[in-house]
C-alpha positions as CSV (number, residue, x, y, z in Angstrom):
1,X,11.8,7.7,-14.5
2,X,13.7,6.3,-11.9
3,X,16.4,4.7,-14.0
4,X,17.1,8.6,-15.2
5,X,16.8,9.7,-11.7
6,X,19.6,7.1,-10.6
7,X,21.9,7.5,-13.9
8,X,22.1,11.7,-13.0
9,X,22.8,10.6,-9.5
10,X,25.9,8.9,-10.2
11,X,26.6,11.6,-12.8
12,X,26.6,13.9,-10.1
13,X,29.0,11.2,-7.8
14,X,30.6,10.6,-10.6
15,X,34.6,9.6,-9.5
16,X,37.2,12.1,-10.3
17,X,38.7,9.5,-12.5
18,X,38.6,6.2,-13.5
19,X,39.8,4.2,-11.1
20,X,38.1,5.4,-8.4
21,X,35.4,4.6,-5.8
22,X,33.4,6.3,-4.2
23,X,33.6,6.6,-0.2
24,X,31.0,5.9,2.6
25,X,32.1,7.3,5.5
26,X,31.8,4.8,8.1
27,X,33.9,4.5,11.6
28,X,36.7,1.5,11.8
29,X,36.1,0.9,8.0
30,X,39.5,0.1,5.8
31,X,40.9,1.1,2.9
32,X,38.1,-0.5,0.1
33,X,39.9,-3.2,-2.7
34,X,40.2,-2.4,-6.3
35,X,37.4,-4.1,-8.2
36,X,39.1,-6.4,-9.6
37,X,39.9,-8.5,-6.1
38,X,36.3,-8.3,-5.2
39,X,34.8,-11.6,-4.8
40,X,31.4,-12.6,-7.0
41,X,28.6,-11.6,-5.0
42,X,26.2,-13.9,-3.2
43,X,22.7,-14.1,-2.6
44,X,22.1,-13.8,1.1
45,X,19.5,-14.7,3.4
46,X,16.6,-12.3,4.1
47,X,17.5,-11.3,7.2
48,X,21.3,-10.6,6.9
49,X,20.0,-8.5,3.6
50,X,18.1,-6.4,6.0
51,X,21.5,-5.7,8.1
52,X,23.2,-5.1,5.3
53,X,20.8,-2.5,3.8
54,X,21.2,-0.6,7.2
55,X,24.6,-0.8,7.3
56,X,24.7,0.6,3.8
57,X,22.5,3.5,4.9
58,X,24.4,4.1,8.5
59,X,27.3,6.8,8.3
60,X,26.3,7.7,4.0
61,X,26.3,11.3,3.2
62,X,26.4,12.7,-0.5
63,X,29.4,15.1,1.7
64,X,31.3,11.8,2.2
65,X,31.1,10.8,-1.5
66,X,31.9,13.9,-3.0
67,X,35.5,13.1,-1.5
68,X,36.2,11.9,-5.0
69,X,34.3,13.9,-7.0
70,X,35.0,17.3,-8.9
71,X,32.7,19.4,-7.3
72,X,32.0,20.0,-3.9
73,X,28.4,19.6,-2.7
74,X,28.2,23.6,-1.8
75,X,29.5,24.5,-5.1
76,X,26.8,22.4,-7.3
77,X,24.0,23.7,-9.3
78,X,21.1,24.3,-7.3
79,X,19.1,25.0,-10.0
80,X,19.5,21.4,-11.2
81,X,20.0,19.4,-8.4
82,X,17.9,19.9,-5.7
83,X,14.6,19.6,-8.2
84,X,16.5,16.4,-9.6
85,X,16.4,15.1,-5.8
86,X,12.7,16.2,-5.2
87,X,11.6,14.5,-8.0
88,X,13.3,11.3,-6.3
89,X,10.8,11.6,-3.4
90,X,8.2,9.4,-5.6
91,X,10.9,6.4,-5.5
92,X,9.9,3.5,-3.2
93,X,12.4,1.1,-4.0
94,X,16.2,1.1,-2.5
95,X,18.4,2.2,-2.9
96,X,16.4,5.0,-5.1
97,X,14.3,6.2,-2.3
98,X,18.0,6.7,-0.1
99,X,19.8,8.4,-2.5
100,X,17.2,10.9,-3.3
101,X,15.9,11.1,0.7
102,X,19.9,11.2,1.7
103,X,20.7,13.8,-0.9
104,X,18.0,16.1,-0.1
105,X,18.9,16.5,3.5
106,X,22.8,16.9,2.7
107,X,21.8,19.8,-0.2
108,X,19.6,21.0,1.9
109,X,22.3,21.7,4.7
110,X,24.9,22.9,3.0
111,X,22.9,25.0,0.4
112,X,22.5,28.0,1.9
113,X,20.9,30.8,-0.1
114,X,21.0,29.0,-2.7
115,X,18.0,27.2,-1.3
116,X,15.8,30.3,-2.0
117,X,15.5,31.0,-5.6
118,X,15.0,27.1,-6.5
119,X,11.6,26.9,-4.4
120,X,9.4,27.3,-7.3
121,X,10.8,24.2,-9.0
122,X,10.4,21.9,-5.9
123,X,6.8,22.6,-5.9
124,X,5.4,19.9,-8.4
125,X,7.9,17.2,-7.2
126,X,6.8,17.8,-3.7
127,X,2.9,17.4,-5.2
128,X,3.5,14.5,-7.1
129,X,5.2,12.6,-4.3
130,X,2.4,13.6,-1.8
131,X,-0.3,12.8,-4.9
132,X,0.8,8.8,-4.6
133,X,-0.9,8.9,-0.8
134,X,1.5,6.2,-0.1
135,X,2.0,6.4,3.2
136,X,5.7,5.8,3.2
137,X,6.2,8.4,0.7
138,X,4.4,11.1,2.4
139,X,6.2,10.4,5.4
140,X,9.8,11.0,4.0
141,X,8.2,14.1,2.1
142,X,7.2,15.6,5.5
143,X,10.1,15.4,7.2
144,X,11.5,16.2,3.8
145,X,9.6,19.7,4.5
146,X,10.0,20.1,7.9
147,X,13.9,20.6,7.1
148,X,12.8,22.4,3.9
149,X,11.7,25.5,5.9
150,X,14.2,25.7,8.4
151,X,17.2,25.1,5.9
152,X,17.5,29.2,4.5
153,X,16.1,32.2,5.5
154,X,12.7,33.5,3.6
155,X,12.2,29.9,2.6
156,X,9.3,29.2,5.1
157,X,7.5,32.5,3.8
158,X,7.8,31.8,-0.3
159,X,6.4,28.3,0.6
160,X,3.2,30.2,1.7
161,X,1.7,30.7,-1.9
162,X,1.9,27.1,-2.7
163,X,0.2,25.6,0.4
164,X,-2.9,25.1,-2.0
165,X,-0.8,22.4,-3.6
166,X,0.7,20.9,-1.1
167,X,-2.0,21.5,1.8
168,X,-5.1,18.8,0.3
169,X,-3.6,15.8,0.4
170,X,-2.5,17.0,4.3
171,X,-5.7,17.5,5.2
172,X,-6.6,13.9,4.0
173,X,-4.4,12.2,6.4
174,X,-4.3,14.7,8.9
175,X,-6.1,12.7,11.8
176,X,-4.8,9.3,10.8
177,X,-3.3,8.3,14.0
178,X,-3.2,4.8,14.7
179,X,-5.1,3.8,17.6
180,X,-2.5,0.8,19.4
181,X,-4.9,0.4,21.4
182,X,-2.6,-0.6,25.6
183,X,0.0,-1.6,23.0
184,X,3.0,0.0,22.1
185,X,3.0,2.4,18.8
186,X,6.1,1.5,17.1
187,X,5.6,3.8,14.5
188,X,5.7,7.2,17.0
189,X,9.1,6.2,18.0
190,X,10.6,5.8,14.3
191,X,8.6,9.0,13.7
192,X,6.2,7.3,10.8
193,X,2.7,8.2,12.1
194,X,1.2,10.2,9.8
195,X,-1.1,12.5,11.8
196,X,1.7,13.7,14.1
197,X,4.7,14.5,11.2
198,X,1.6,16.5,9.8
199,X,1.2,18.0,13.1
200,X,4.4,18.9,13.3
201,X,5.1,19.9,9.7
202,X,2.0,22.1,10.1
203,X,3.4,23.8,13.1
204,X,6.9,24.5,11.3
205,X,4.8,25.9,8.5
206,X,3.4,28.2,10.7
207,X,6.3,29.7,12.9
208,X,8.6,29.8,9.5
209,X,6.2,30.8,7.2
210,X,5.4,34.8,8.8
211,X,2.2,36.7,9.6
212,X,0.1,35.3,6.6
213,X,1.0,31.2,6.7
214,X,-1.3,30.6,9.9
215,X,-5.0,31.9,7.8
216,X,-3.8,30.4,4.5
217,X,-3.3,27.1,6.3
218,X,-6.8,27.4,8.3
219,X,-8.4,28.0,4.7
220,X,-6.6,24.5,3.3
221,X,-7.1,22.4,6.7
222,X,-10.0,24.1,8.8
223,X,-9.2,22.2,12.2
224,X,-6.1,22.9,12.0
225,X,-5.0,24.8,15.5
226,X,-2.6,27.6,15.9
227,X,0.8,26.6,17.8
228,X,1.2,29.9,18.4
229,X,-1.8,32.4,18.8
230,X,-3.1,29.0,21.4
């Protein structure tokens, strides 16, 4: 699935023509050299593979390589698209996991009302990635949601019918916070616990999602606690 994922990625980057690249926008970078002058590739060392992956990631926007594209990222098909993206929330592997976690956030910021009418079709990707209970997955899909229902108006309330899909697995992890004990918790400053993005997605949920969302997500996760009525 992932290969398919990938090649309709670079469909939609695909270069205006043939010669040319695409563009990561990245401060002090230079004009990049045709292919051919590129030098054969190395295997690095572990450590400078980690740096380089970062670097990669710093500064990348799908805006940045639609420079060189047809289409302008507000001006795609929604319909397509964003469910293509979704469905690369399962991806664990890089740089499958960035494109599809990168593209998300960019559609979802310049899509607009757009966002709206595609919501039914984000609904089984959005189960399937939370179904894998990885917790690295579930993570991204979170915050993946949290954005979700702030990106469009109405979006928080036509989530509301669908929290029986997406609510179970929540309530799973809900209250797995991990106990550091006097140590520090790493993991609260790169915003990867578990228990508090489900905290927090829960809360968005609730103040987007209008008068019903707080009872229909007491009915999926009963100690769940209003951010608002408390």
């Amino acid at each position: 699935m992932f290969v398919c994922f990938f090649q309709s990625v670079f469909c939609f980057l695909s270069v205006a023509d043939a010669g040319g690249e695409m563009v990561v926008e990245k401060a002090g970078s230079g004009p990049s050299k045709p292919v051919g002058d590129r030098c054969p590739q190395q295997q690095e060392p572990l450590g400078h593979a980690k740096k380089s992956k970062q670097q990669v990631s710093d500064g990348f926007t799908v805006k940045a390589m639609m420079k060189n594209t047809v289409v302008e990222i507000e001006k795609l098909d929604y319909h397509y698209y964003l469910p293509l993206f979704f469905d690369g929330l399962c991806e664990m592997t890089f740089p499958y996991e960035f494109f599809a976690r990168q593209g998300i956030h960019d559609m979802l910021e310049h899509g607009g009302n757009k966002i709206l009418p595609v919501i039914p079709q984000l609904i089984i990707p959005i189960k399937n990635a939370l179904s894998l209970r990885n917790r690295q997955v579930i993570c991204i899909t979170l915050k993946v949601l949290q954005h979700l229902v702030v990106s469009a108006d109405m979006v928080g309330e036509a989530l509301v019918p669908y929290y029986r899909q997406i609510l179970p697995v929540l309530n799973i992890f809900k209250n797995m916070n991990v106990n550091s004990g006097d140590g520090i918790d790493y993991s609260q400053q790169k915003r990867e616990n578990i228990g508090d993005l489900i905290q927090e997605t829960l809360e968005a949920f609730e103040r987007c999602g209008g008068e019903t969302a707080y009872i229909n997500i007491k009915y999926m996760i009963p100690t769940y606690q209003s951010c608002i009525l408390n």
